[in-house]
RODO-2510 file (C-alpha; in nm, 4 decimals, decimal comma):
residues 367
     n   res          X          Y          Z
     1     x     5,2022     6,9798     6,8766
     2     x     5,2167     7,2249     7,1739
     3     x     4,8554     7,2175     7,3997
     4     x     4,7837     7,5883     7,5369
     5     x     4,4350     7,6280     7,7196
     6     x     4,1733     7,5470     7,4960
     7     x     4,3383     7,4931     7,2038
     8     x     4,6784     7,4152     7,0419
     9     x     4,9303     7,5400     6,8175
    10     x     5,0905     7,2882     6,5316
    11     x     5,2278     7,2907     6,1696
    12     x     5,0145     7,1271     5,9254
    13     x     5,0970     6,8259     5,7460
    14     x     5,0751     6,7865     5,3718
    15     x     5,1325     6,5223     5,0809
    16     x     5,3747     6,6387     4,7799
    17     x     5,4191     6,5897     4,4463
    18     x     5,5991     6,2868     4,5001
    19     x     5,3386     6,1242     4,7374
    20     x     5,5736     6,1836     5,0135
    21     x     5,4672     6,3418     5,3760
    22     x     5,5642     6,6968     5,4100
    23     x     5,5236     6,9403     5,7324
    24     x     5,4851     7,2911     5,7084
    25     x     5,6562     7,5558     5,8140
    26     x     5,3861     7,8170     5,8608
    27     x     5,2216     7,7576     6,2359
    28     x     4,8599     7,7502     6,2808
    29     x     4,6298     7,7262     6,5745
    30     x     4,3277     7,5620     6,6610
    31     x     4,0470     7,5741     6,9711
    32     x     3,6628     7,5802     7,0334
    33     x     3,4814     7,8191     7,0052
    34     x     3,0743     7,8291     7,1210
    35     x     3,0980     7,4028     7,0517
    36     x     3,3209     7,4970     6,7151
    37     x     3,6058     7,4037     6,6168
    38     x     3,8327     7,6943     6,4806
    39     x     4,1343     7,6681     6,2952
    40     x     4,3513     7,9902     6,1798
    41     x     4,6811     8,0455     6,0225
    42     x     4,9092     8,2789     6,2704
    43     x     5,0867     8,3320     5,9148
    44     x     5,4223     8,3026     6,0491
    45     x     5,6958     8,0413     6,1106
    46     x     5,7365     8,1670     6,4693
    47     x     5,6209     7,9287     6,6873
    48     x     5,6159     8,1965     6,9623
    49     x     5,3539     8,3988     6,7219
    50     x     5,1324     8,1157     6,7189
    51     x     5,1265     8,0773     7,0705
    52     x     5,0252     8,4232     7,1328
    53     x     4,7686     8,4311     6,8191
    54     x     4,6259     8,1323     7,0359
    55     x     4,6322     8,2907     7,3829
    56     x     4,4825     8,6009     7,2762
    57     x     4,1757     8,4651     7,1139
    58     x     4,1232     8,2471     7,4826
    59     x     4,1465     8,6108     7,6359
    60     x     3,9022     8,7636     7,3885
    61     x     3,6121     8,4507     7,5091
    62     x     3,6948     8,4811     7,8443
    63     x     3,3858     8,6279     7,9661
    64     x     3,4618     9,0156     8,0877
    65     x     3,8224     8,9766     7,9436
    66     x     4,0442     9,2456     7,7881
    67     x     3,9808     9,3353     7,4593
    68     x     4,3290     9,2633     7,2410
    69     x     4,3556     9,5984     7,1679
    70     x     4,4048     9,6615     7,5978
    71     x     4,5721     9,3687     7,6534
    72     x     4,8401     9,5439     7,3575
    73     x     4,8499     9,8627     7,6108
    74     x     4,9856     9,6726     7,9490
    75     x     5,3347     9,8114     8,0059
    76     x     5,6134     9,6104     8,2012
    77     x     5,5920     9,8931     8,4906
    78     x     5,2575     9,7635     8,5376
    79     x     5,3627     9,3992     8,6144
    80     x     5,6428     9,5597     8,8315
    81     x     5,3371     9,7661     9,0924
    82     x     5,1776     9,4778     9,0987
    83     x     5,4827     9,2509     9,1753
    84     x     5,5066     9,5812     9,4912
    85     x     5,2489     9,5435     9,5747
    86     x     5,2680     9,1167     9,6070
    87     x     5,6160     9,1630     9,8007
    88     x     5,4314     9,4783    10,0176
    89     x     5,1711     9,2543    10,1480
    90     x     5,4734     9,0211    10,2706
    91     x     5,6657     9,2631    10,4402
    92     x     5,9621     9,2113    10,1607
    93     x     5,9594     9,4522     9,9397
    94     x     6,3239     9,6003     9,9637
    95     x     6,4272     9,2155     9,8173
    96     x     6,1968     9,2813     9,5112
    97     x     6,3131     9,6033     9,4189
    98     x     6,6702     9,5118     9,3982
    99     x     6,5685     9,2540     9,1088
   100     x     6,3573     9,5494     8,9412
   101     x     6,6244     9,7370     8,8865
   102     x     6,8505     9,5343     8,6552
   103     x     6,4664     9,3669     8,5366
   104     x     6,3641     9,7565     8,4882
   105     x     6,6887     9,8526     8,3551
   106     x     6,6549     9,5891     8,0357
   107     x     6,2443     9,5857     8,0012
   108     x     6,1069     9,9375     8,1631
   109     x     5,9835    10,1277     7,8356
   110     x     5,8838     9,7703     7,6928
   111     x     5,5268     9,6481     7,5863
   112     x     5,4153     9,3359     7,7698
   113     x     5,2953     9,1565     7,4811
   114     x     5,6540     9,2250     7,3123
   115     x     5,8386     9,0274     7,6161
   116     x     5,8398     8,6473     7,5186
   117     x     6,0689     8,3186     7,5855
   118     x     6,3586     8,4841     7,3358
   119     x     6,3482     8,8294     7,5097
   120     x     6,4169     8,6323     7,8122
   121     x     6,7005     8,4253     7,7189
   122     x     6,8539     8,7266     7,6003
   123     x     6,8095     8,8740     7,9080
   124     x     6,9596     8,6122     8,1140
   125     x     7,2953     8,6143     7,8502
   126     x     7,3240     8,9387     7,9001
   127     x     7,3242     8,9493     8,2895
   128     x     7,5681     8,6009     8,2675
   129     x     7,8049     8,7995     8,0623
   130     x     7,7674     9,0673     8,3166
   131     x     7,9298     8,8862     8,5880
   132     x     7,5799     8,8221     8,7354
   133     x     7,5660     8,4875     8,9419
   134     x     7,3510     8,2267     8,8000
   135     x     7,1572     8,2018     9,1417
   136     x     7,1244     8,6245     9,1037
   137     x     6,9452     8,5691     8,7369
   138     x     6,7192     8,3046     8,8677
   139     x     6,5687     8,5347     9,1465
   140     x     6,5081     8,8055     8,9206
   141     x     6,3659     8,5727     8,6354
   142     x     6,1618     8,4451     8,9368
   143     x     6,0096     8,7778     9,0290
   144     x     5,9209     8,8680     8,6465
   145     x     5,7608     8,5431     8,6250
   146     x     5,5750     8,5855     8,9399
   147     x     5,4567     8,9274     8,7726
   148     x     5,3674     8,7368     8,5031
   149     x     5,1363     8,4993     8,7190
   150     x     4,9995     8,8105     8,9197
   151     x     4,9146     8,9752     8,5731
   152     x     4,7745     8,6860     8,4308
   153     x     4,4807     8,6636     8,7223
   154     x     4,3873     8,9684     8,6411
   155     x     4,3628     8,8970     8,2657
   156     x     4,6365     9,1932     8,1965
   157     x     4,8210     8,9038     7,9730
   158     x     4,7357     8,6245     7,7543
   159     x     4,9319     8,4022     7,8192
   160     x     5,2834     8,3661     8,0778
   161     x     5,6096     8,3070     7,9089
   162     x     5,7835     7,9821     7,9793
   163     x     6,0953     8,0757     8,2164
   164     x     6,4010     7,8149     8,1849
   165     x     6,6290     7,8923     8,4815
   166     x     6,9986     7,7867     8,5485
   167     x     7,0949     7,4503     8,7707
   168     x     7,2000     7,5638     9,1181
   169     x     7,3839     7,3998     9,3645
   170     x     7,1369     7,2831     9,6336
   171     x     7,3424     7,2567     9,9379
   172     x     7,3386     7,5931    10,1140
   173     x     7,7377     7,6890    10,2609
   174     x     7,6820     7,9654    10,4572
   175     x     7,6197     7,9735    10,8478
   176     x     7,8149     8,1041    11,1656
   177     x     7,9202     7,9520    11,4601
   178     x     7,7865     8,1055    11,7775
   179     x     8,1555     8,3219    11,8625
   180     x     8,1398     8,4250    11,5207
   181     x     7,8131     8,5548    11,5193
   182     x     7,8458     8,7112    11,8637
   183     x     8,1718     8,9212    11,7252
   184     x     7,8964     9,0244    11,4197
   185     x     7,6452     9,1463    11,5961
   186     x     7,8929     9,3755    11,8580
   187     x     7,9804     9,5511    11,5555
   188     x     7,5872     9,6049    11,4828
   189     x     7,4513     9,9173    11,5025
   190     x     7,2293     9,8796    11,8264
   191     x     6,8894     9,8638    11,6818
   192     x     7,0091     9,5851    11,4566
   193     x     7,1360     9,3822    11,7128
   194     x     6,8049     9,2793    11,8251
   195     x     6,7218     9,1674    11,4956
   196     x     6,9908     8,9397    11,3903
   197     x     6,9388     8,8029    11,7541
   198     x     6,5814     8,7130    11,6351
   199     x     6,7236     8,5596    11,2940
   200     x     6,9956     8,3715    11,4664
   201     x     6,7523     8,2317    11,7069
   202     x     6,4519     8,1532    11,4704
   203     x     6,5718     8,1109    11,1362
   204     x     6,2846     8,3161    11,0037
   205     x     6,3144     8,5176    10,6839
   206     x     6,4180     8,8336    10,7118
   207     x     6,1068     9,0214    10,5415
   208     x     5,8870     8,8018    10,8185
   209     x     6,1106     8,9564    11,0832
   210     x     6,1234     9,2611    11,0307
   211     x     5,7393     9,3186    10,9529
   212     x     5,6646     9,1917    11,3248
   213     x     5,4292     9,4248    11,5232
   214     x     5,4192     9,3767    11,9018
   215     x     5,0858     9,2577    11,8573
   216     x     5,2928     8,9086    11,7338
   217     x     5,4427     8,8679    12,0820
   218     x     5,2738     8,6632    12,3449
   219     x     5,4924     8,7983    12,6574
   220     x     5,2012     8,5346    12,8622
   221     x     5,1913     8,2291    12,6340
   222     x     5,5515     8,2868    12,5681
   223     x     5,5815     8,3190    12,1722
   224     x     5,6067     8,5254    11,9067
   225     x     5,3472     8,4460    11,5613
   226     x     5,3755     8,4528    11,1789
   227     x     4,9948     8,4900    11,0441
   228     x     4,9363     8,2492    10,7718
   229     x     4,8731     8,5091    10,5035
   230     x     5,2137     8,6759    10,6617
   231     x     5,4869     8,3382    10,5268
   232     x     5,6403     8,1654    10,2247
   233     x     5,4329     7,8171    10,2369
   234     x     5,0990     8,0027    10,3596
   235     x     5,0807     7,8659    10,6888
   236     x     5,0981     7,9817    11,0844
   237     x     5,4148     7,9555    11,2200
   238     x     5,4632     8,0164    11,5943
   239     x     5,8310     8,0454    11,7906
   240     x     5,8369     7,9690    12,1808
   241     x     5,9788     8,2490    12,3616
   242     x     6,3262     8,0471    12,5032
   243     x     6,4991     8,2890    12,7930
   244     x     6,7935     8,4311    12,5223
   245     x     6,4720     8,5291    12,3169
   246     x     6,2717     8,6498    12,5587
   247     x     6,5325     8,8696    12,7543
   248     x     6,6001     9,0273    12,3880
   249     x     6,2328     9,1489    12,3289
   250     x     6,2130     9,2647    12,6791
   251     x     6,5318     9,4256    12,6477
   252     x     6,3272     9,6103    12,3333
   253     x     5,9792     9,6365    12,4924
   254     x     6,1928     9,9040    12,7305
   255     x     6,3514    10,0601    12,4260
   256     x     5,9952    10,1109    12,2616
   257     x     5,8904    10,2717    12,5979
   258     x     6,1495    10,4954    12,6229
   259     x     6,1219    10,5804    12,2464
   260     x     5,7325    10,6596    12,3108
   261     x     5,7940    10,8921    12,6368
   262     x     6,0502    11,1076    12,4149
   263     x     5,8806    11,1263    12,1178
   264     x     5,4607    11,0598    12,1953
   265     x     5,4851    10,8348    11,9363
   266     x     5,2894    10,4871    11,9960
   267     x     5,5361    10,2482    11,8380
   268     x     5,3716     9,9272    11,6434
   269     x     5,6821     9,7479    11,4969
   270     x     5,8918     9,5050    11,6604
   271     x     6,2092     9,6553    11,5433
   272     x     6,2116     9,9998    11,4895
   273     x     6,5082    10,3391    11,5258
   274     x     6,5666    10,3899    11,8364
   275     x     6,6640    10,7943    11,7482
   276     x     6,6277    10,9751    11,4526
   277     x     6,8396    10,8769    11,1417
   278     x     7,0752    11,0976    10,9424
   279     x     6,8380    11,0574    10,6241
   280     x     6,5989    11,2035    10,8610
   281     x     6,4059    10,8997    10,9343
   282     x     6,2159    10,9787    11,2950
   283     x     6,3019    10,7819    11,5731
   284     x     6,0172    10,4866    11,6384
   285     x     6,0125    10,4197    11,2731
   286     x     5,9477    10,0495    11,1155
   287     x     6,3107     9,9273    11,0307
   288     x     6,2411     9,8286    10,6441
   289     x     6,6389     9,7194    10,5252
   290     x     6,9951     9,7615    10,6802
   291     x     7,2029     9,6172    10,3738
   292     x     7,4928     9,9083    10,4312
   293     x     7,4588     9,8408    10,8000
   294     x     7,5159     9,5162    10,7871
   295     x     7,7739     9,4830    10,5437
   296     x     7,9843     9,7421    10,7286
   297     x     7,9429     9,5085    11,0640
   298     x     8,0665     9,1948    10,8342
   299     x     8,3787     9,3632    10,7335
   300     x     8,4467     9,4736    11,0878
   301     x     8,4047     9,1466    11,2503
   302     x     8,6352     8,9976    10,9488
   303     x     8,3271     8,7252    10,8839
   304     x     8,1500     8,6893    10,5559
   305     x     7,7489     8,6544    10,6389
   306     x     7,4578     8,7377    10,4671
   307     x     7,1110     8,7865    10,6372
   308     x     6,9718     8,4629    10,4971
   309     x     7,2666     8,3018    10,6756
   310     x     7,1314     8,3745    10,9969
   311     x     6,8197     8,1137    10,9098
   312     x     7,0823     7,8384    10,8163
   313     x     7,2641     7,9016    11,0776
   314     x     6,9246     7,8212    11,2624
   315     x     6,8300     7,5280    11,1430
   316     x     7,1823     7,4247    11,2014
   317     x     7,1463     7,5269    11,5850
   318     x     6,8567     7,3713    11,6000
   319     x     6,9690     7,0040    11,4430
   320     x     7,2886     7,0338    11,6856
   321     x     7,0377     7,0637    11,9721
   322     x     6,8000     6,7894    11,9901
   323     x     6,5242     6,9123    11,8499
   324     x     6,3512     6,6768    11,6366
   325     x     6,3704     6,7897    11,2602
   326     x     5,9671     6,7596    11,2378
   327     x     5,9326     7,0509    11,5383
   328     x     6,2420     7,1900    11,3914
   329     x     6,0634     7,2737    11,0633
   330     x     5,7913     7,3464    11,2040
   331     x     5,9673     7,6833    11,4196
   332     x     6,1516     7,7808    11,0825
   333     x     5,8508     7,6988    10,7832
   334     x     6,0093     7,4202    10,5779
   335     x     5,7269     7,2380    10,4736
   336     x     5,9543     6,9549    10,2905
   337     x     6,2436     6,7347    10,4587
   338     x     6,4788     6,7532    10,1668
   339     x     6,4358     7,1733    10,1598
   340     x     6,4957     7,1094    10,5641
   341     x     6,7987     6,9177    10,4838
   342     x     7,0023     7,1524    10,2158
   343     x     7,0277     7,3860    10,4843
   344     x     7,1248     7,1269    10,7957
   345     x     7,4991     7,2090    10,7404
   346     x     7,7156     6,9794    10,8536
   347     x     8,0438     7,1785    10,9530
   348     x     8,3940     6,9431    10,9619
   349     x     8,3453     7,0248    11,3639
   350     x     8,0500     6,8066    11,3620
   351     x     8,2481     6,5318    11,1446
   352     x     8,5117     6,5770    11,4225
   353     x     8,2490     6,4935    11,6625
   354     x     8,0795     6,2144    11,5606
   355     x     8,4057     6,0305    11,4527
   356     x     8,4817     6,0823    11,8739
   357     x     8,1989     5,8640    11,9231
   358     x     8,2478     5,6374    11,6693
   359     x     8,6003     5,5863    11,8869
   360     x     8,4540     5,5901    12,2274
   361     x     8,2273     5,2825    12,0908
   362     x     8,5359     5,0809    11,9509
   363     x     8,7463     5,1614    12,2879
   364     x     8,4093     5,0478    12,4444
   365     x     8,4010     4,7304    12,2604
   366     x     8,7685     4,6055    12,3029
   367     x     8,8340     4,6607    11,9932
***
């Protein structure tokens, strides 16, 4: 028996003939209803269909809930502006969209109500057999169930599909070495050097980054601030402004100046064009994503790196430097140790290293 809500879907036990203990095929449900209990046939041997008979009579008591006849009418484009929307208010929206697109591609003229736990395995074969990584298929499944969640809290669904994801590798591989990202970011484009400076140095995200408004920088104080309703784990996360840091945001505090004298524009972000773009984009503008950009610098510099590499790299930097892994977390938002720890890389330089001590302690010893 499977427990949903208020109620529960099983098949129905029965004695035959022969005195012997039979279970049905046919699923039914059961919940209360105004202190009654109510039990209905969803007439089919779908357990799926009994699940949803079962979530859509919740939704029809929920006081000031849809009707089924509306909740029949939700479209999968409506999950999708909401699941904008969610990523908008984060500052990470370009990251969404790329997942709506193959999501889009395989459910865009679909019903909600029609997209259930087979529809979803299917899904996930098909994007396996695609050449899709299985890491790729989780994020997406991630964001549809997220716009699942989002839907649900606004009663636009009965119930959420269960989503089983693929096993992943936990340990994270990718970081740079200091030379290695210093021959990336020459071969930047200049106003994206000062934000993989920022990402190298802070290990934040790159949606938190890039949404940054000078009002987050504390030239006085000396730091630069996440708001709580602005990160991953829902907390304030704060950054002290070291000199390397500090000299790069003043470096871009002049830019911004110079950008507002030529073009009377008051300029709010952080990181922003520093002249107009070929697609038109006016110089002063919010940068929003620099995939192409980036990519291009990678294959110039001969270095494989990805912008979520930078915030390994980080945490990495930070490790190799003293600081204690509890302040350490604290600078980059990993609110758990063992999160903190897939991305503490430990490089076969750092093997080398320790090993040296390990020998300078036996040649110590007399041994």
């Amino acid at each position: 028996m499977s427990r949903r809500a208020k109620g529960s879907v099983f098949r129905p036990t029965y004695t035959d003939r022969h005195g012997k203990k039979r279970t049905g095929r046919v699923w039914h449900i059961r919940y209360n209803r105004n202190g009654e209990r109510v039990r209905e046939s969803s007439g089919s041997t779908d357990k799926g269909v009994a699940e949803e008979l079962l979530a859509r009579r919740i939704a029809e008591m929920r006081p000031g809930g849809p009707l089924p006849s509306e909740l029949e009418q939700v479209t999968f484009e409506e999950l999708a502006d909401l699941l904008r929307a969610d990523y908008e208010a984060k500052g990470n929206r370009s990251s969404v969209e790329n997942r709506l697109i193959y999501l889009g591609a395989a459910f865009g003229e679909w019903r909600v109500i029609d997209i259930g736990e087979a529809e979803i395995d299917r899904y996930k074969t098909k994007r396996r057999e695609g050449g899709a990584a299985p890491a790729t298929v989780n994020r997406e499944l991630s964001a549809l169930r997220r716009a699942f969640n989002l839907a649900e809290r606004r009663s636009l669904v009965a119930r959420v599909p269960t989503f089983e994801l693929y096993p992943e590798r936990n340990r994270r591989e990718g970081f740079l070495e200091p030379a290695d990202f210093e021959k990336f970011r020459k071969e930047l484009p200049p106003r994206l050097q000062p934000v993989a400076e920022v990402l190298y140095i802070t290990g934040w995200r790159k949606g938190e980054t890039l949404s940054r408004d000078w009002r987050h920088v504390d030239f006085e104080h000396g730091w630069i601030r996440l708001e709580a309703s602005e990160t991953k784990e829902g907390m304030p996360r704060q950054f002290p402004l070291i000199p390397r840091l500090r000299a790069v945001l003043e470096a871009q505090r002049e830019r911004r100046e110079q950008v507002g004298r030529e073009t009377g524009r008051k300029v709010e972000a952080l990181f922003f064009y520093y002249e107009p773009a070929k697609n038109g984009t006016p110089a002063g503008t919010r940068i929003k994503s620099f995939r192409k950009a980036w990519e291009t610098a990678a294959r110039k510099a001969s270095v494989r790196v990805v912008p979520h590499d930078m915030r390994r790299s980080a945490v990495r930097n930070l490790v190799r430097a003293g600081v204690p892994e509890r302040v350490a977390m604290q600078y980059t938002g990993h609110l758990t140790r063992s999160v903190f720890e897939r991305y503490n890389i430990v490089s076969e330089a750092d093997l080398r290293e320790q090993a040296g001590k390990l020998q300078t302690f036996l040649d110590a010893s007399g041994r």
